[in-house]
Each structure stands twice: as structure tokens, then as C-alpha cells.
PyMOL commands that place a pseudoatom at each C-alpha (Angstrom):
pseudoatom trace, name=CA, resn=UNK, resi=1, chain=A, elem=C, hetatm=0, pos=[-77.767, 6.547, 31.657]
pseudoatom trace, name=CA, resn=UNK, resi=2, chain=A, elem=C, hetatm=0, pos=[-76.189, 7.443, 34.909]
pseudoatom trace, name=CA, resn=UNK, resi=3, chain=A, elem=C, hetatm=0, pos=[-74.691, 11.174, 35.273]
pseudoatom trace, name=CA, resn=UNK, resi=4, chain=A, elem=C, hetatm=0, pos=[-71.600, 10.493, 35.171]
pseudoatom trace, name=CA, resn=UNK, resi=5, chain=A, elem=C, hetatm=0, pos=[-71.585, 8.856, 31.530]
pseudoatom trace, name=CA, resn=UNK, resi=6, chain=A, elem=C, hetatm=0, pos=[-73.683, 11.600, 29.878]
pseudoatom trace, name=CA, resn=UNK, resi=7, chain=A, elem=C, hetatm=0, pos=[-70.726, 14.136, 31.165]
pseudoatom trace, name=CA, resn=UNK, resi=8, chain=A, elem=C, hetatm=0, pos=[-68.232, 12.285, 29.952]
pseudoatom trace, name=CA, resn=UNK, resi=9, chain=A, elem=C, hetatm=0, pos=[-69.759, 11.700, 26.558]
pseudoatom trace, name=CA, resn=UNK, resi=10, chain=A, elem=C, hetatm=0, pos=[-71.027, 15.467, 26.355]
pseudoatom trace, name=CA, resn=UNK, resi=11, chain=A, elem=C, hetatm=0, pos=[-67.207, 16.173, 27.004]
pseudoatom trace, name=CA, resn=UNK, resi=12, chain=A, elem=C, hetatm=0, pos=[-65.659, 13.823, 24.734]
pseudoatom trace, name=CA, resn=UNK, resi=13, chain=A, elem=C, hetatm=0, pos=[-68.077, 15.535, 21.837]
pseudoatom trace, name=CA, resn=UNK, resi=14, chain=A, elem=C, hetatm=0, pos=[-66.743, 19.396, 22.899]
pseudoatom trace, name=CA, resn=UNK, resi=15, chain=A, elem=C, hetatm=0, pos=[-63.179, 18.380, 22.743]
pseudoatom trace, name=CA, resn=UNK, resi=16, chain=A, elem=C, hetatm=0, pos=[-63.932, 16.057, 19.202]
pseudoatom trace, name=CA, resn=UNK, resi=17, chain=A, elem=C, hetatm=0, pos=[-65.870, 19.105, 18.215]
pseudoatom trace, name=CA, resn=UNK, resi=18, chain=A, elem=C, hetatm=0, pos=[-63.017, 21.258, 18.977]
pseudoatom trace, name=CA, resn=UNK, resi=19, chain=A, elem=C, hetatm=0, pos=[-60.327, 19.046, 17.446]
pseudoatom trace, name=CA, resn=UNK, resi=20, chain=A, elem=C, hetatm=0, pos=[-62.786, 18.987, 13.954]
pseudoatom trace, name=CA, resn=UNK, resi=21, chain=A, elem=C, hetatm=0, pos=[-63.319, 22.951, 13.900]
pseudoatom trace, name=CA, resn=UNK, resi=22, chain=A, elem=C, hetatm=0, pos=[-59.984, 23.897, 14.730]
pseudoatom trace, name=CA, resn=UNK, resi=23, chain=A, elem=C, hetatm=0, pos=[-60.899, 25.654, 18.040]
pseudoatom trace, name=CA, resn=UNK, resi=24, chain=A, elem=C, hetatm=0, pos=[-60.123, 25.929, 21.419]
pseudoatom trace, name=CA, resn=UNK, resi=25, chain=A, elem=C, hetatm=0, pos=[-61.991, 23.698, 23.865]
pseudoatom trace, name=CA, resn=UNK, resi=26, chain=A, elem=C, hetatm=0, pos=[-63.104, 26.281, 25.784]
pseudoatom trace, name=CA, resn=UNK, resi=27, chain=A, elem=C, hetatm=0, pos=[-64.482, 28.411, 23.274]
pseudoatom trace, name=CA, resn=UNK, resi=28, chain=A, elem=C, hetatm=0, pos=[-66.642, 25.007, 21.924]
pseudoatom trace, name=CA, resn=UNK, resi=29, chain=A, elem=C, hetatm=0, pos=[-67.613, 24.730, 25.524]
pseudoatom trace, name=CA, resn=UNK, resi=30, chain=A, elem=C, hetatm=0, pos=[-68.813, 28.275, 25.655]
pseudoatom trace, name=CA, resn=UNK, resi=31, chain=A, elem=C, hetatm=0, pos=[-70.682, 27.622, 22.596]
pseudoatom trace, name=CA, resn=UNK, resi=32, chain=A, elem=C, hetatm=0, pos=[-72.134, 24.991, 24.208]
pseudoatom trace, name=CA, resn=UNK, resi=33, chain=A, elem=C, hetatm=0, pos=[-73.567, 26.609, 27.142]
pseudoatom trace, name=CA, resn=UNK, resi=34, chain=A, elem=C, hetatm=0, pos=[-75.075, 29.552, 25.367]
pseudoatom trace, name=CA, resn=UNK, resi=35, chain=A, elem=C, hetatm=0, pos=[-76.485, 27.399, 23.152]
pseudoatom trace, name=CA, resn=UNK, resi=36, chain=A, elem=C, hetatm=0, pos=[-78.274, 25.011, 25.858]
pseudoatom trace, name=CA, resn=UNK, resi=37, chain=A, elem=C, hetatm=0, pos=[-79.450, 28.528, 27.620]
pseudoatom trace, name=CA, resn=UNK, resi=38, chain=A, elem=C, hetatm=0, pos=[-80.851, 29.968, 24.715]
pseudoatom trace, name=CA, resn=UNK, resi=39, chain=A, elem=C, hetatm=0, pos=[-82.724, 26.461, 23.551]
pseudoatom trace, name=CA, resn=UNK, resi=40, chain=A, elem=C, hetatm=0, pos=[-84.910, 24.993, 25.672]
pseudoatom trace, name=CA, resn=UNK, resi=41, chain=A, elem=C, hetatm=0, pos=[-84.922, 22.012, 23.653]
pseudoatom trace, name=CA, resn=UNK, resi=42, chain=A, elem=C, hetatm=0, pos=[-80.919, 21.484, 24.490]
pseudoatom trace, name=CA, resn=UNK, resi=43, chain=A, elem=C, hetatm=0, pos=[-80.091, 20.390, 28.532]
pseudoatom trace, name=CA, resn=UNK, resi=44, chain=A, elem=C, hetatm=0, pos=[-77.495, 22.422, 29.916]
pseudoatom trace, name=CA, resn=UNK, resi=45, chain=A, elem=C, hetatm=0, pos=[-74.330, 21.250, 29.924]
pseudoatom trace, name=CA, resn=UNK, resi=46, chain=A, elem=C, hetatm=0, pos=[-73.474, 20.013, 33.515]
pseudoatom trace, name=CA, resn=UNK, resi=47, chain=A, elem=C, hetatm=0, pos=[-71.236, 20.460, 36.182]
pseudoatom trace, name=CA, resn=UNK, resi=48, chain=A, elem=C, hetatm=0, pos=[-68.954, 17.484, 35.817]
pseudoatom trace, name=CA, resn=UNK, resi=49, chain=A, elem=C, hetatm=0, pos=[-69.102, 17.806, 31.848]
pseudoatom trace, name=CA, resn=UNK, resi=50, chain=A, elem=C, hetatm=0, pos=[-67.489, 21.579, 32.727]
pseudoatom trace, name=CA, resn=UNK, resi=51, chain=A, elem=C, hetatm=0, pos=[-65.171, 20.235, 34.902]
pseudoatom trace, name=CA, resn=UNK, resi=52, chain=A, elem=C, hetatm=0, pos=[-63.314, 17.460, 32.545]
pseudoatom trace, name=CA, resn=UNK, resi=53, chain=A, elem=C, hetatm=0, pos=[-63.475, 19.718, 29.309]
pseudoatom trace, name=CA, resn=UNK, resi=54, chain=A, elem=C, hetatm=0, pos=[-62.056, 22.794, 31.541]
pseudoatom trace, name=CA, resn=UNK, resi=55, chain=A, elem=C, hetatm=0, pos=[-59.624, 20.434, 33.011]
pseudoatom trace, name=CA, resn=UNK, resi=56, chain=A, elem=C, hetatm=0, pos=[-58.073, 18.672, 30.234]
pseudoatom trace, name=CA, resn=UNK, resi=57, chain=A, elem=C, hetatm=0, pos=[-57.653, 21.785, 28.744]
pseudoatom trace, name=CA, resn=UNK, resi=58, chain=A, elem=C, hetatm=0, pos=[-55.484, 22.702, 31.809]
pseudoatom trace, name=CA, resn=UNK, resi=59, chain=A, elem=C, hetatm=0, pos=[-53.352, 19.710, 30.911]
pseudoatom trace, name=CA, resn=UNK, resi=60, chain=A, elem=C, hetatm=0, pos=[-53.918, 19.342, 27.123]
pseudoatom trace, name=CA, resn=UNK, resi=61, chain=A, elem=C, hetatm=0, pos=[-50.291, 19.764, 26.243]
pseudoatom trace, name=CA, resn=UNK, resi=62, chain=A, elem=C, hetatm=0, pos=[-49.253, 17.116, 28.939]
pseudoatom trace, name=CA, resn=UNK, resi=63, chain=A, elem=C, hetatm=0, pos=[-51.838, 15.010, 27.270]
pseudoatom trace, name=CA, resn=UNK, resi=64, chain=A, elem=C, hetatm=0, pos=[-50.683, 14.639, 24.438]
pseudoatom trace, name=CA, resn=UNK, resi=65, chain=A, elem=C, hetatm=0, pos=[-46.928, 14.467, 24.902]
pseudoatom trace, name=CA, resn=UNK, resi=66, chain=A, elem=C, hetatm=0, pos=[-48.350, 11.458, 27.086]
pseudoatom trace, name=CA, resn=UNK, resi=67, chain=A, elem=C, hetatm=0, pos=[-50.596, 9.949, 23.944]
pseudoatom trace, name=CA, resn=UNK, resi=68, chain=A, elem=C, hetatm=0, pos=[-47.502, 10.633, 21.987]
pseudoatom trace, name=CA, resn=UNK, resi=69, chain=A, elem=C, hetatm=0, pos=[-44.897, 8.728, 23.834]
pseudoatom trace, name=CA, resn=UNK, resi=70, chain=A, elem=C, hetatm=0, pos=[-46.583, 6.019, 24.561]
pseudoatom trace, name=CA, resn=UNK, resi=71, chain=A, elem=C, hetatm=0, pos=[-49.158, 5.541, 21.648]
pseudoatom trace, name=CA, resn=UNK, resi=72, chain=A, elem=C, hetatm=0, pos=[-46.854, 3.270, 19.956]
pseudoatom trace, name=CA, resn=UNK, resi=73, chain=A, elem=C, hetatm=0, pos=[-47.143, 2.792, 15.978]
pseudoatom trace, name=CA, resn=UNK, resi=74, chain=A, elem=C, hetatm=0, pos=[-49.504, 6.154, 16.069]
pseudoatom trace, name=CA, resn=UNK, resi=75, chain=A, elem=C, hetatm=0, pos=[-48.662, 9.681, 15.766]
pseudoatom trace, name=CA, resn=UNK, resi=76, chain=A, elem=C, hetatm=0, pos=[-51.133, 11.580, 17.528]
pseudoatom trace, name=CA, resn=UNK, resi=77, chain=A, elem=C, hetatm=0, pos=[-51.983, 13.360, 14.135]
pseudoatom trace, name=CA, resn=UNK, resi=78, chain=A, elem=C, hetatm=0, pos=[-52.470, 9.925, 12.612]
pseudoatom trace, name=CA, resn=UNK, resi=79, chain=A, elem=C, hetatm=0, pos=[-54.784, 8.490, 15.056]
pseudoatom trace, name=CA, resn=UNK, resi=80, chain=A, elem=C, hetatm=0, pos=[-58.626, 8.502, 14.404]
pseudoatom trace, name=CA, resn=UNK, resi=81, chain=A, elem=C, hetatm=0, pos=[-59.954, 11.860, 15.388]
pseudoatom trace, name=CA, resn=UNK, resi=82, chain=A, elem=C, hetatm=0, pos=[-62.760, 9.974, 18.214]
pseudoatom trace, name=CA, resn=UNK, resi=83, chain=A, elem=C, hetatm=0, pos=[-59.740, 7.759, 19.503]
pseudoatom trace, name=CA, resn=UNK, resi=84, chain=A, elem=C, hetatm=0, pos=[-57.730, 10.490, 20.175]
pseudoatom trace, name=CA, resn=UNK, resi=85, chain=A, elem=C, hetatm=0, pos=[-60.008, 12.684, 21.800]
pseudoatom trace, name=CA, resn=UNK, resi=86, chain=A, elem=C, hetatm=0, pos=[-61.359, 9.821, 23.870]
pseudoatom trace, name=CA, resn=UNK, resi=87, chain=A, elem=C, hetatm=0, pos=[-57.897, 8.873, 24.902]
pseudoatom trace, name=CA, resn=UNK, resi=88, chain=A, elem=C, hetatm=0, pos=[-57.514, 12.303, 25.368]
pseudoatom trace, name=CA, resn=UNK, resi=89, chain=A, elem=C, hetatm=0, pos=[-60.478, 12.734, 28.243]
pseudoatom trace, name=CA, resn=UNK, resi=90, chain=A, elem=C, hetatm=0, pos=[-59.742, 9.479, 29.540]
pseudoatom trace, name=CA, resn=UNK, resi=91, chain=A, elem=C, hetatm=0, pos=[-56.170, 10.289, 30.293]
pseudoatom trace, name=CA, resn=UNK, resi=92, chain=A, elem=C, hetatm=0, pos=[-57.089, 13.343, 31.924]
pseudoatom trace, name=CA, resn=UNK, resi=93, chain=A, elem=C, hetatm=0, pos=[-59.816, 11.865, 34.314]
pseudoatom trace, name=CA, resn=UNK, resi=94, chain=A, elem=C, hetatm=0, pos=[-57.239, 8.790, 34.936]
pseudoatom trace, name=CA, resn=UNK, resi=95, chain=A, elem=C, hetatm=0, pos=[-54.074, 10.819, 35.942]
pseudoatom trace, name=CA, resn=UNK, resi=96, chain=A, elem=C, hetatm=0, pos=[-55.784, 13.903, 37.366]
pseudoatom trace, name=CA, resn=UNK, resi=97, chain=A, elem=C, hetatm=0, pos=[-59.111, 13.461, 38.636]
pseudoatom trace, name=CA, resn=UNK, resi=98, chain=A, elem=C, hetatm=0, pos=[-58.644, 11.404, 42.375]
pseudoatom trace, name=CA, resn=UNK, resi=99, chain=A, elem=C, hetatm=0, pos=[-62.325, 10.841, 42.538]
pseudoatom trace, name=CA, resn=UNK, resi=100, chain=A, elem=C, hetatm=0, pos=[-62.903, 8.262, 39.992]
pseudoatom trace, name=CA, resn=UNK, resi=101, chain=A, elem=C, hetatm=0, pos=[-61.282, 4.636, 39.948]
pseudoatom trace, name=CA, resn=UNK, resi=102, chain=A, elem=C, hetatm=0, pos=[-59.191, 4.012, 37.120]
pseudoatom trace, name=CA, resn=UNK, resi=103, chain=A, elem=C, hetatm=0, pos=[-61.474, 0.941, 36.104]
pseudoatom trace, name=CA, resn=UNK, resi=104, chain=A, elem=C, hetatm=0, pos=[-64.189, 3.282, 36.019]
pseudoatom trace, name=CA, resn=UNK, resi=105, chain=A, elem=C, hetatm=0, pos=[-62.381, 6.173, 33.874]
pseudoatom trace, name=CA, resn=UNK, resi=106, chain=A, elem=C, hetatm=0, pos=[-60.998, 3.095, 31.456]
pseudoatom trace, name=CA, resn=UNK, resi=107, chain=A, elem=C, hetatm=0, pos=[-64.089, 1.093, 30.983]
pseudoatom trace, name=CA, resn=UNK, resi=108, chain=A, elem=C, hetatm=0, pos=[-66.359, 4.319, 30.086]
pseudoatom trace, name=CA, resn=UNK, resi=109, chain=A, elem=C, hetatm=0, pos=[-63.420, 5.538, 27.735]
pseudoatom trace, name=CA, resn=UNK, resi=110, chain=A, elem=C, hetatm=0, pos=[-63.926, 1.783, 26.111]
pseudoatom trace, name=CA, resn=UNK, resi=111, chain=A, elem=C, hetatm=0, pos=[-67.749, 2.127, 26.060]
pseudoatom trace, name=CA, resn=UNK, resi=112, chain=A, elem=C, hetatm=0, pos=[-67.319, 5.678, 24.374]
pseudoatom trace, name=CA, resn=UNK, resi=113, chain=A, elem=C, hetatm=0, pos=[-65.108, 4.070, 21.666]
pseudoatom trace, name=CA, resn=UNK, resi=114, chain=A, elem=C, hetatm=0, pos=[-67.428, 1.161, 20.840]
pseudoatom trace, name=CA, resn=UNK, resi=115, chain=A, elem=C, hetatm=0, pos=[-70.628, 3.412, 20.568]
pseudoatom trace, name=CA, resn=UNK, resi=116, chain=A, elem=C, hetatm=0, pos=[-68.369, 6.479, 18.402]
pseudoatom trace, name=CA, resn=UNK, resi=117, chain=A, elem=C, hetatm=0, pos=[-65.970, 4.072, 16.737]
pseudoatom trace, name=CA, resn=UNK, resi=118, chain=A, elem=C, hetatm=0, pos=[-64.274, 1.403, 14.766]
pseudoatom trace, name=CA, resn=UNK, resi=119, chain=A, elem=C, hetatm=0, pos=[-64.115, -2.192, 15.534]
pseudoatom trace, name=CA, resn=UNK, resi=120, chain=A, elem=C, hetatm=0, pos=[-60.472, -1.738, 16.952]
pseudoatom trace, name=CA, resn=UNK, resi=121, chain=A, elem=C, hetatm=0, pos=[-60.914, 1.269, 18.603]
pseudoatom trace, name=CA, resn=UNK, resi=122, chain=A, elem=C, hetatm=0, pos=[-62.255, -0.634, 22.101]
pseudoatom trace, name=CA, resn=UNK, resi=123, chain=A, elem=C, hetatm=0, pos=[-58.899, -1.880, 22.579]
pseudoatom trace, name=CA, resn=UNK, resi=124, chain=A, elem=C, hetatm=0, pos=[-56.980, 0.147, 21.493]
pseudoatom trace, name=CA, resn=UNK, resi=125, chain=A, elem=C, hetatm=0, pos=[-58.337, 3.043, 23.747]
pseudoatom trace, name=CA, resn=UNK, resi=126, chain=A, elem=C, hetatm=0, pos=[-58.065, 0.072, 26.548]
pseudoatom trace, name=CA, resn=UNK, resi=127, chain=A, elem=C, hetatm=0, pos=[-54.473, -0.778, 25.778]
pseudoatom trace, name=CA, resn=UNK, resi=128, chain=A, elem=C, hetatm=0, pos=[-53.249, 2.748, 26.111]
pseudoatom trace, name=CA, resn=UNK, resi=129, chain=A, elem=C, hetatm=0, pos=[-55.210, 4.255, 28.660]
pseudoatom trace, name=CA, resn=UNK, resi=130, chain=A, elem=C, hetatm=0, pos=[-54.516, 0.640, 30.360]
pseudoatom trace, name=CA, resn=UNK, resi=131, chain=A, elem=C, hetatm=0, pos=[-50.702, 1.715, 30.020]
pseudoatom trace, name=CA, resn=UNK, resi=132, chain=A, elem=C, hetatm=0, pos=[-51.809, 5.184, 31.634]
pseudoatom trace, name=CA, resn=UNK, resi=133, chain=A, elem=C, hetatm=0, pos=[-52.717, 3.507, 34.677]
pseudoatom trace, name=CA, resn=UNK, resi=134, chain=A, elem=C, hetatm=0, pos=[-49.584, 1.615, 34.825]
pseudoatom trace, name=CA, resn=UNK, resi=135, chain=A, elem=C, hetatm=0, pos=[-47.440, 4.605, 34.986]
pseudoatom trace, name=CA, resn=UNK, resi=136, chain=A, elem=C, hetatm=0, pos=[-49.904, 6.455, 36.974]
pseudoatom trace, name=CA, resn=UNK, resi=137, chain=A, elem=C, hetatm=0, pos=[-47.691, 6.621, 39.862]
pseudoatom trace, name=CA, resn=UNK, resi=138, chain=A, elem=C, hetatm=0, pos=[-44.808, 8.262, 37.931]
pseudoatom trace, name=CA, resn=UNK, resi=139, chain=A, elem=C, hetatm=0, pos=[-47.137, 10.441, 35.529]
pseudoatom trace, name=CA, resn=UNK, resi=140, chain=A, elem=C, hetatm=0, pos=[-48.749, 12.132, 38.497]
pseudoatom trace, name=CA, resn=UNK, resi=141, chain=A, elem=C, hetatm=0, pos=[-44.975, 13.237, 40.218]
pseudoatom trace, name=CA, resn=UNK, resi=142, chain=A, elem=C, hetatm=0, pos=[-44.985, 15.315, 37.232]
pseudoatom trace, name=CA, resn=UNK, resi=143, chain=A, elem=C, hetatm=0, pos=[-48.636, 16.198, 36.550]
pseudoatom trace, name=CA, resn=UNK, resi=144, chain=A, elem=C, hetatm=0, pos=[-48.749, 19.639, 37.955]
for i in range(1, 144): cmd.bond("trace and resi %d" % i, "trace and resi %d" % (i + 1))
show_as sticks, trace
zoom trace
């Protein structure tokens, strides 16, 4: 599994962590870290995993006014807790994070929902995030 898909699955299960316990992301990611330094038997929790879950965070509110608007038939509260936080990371690396194609960000946010979810989930997370990229050009005029 390359890198760049373990980060993005170690973040999505810190923010679905977070969303289940009620906490901040941060403090789940902080959790995380002490945990991998004080077992040897966890791997640390990497750069680029650090990165999404500190940046979505930044934008988390955004986020979901964005997953909101445009999820359409769901309520953010309604939608399956692992679609939402995948949506959630996805949207975050597709609007804010330059470095990634958007087919790159939308096919591992797929993958992530086929392994973690329901049948429908795949597309689903494809449609919306799909939409994402669509409005990308307008989303990021506002992203900051």
C-alpha cells in the first residue's frame, strides 16, 4: 500500500474516531501519536496523515456547510458516520491541498468507502466529492 493511502486511511479513522467519541480531531490525533510512541507495536502516525487531519480541522466548519449544501436528500447528521467523514477528508484534500489531482483525492475517497462501507456508499462519496470538483474553481475564491 503506497504512503499516500495508509495516510489517508489513518486520517479518515482519527476524524471517524473523533466524530464517534464526541471529540475534537486534534485531541484524537494527539491520542494517536502518544499512543504509537509509547507502543512499539503501533507505527507512528505520519507526516501527511498529520497534515490532512490538522488541516481539515482548519476548515471543518467550511466542510461541512459544503457537505451540507450540496449533499442533496442528506443532512449531514443523517448521513452514515464513514460517508461523512470520508467525504469530509476528501473534500478537504480536493479543495485545499494543490498537490494532489482531484482524480487521485476522489478515487482513494471511493476506495476508502468500498473497504469501510455500504454497497452505495462508492458512489455516493463519488457523486458528491465529484460535484466538489466541479465547483472547485468557485469553492476555492472563498476557501481561506
Amino acid at each position: 500500500m503506497a504512503a499516500r493511502n495508509k495516510a489517508r486511511k489513518r486520517a479518515f479513522q482519527i476524524l471517524f474516531e473523533a466524530d464517534q467519541r464526541g471529540a475534537s480531531v486534534q485531541t484524537v490525533l494527539a491520542d494517536w501519536v502518544r499512543h504509537a510512541r509509547s507502543d512499539d507495536r503501533q507505527p507512528p502516525v505520519g507526516e501527511y496523515t498529520m497534515e490532512l487531519v490538522e488541516g481539515y480541522a482548519q476548515y471543518a466548519d467550511r466542510i461541512d456547510d459544503l457537505i451540507a449544501t450540496y449533499a442533496v436528500g442528506w443532512t449531514i447528521d443523517r448521513m452514515p458516520v464513514v460517508d461523512r467523514n470520508i467525504i469530509r477528508l476528501g473534500a478537504y484534500e480536493l479543495v485545499w491541498v494543490d498537490e494532489t489531482p482531484d482524480a487521485v483525492v476522489i478515487d482513494e475517497a471511493v476506495q476508502l468507502a468500498k473497504e469501510f462501507s455500504t454497497d452505495e456508499s462508492p458512489s455516493f462519496v463519488n457523486g458528491l466529492l465529484g460535484r466538489f470538483k466541479d465547483l472547485k474553481p468557485s469553492l476555492r475564491r472563498d476557501r481561506d
